[in-house]
N, C-alpha and C positions, 0 to 999 in steps of 0.2 A: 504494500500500500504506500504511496505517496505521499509525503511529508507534505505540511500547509505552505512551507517556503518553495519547496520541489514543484507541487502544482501551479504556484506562482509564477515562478519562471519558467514553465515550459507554455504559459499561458499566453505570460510576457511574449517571449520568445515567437510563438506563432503570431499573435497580432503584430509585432514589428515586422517580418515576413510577409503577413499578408501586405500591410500596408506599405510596403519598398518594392512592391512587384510589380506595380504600375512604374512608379519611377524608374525603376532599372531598365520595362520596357521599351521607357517611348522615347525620349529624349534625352536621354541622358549623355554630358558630355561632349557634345559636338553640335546638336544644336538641330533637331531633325533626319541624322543620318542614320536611322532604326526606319524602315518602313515595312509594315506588315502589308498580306498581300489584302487590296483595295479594288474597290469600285471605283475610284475617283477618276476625273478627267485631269486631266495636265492644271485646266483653268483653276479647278479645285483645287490641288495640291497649290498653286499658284498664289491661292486668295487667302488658303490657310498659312500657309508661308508668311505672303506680305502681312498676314492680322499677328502674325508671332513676332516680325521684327518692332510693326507698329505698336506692340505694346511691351517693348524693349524685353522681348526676352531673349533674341536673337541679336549677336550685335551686327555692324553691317556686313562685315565679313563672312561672315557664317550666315549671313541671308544675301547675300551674291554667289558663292559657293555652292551652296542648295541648291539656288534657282538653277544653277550651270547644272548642274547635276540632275537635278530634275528636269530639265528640256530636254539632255543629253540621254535621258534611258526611255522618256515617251516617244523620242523621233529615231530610232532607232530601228 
């Protein structure tokens, strides 16, 4: 049987887990270079881009880079 502290941190443990799973997936560290596969049109990827730099989470660098990157694999 599991001590009250033991339960605690295996508790801990998983909620920290669940909740860094999203962050680790999406953007993490580069700035959009994680893409899962999508429905989206180039346009989309395009608007959601420019709404990430517009609300500075992207700096510009890494929303010029993207954008090249993302023309570059939908005209391909």
């Amino acid at each position: 049987m599991k001590t009250p502290a033991k339960a605690l941190k295996v508790t801990c443990l998983a909620v920290l887990l669940a909740s860094a799973t999203p962050m680790l997936s999406g953007c993490g560290g580069g700035g959009a270079t994680f893409h899962a596969a999508s429905d989206k049109t180039l346009g989309q990827e395009l608007q959601d881009l420019k709404a990430s730099y517009d609300k500075g989470i992207l700096t510009q660098k890494e929303y010029e880079d993207t954008k090249k990157r993302l023309i570059k694999r939908y005209t391909k």
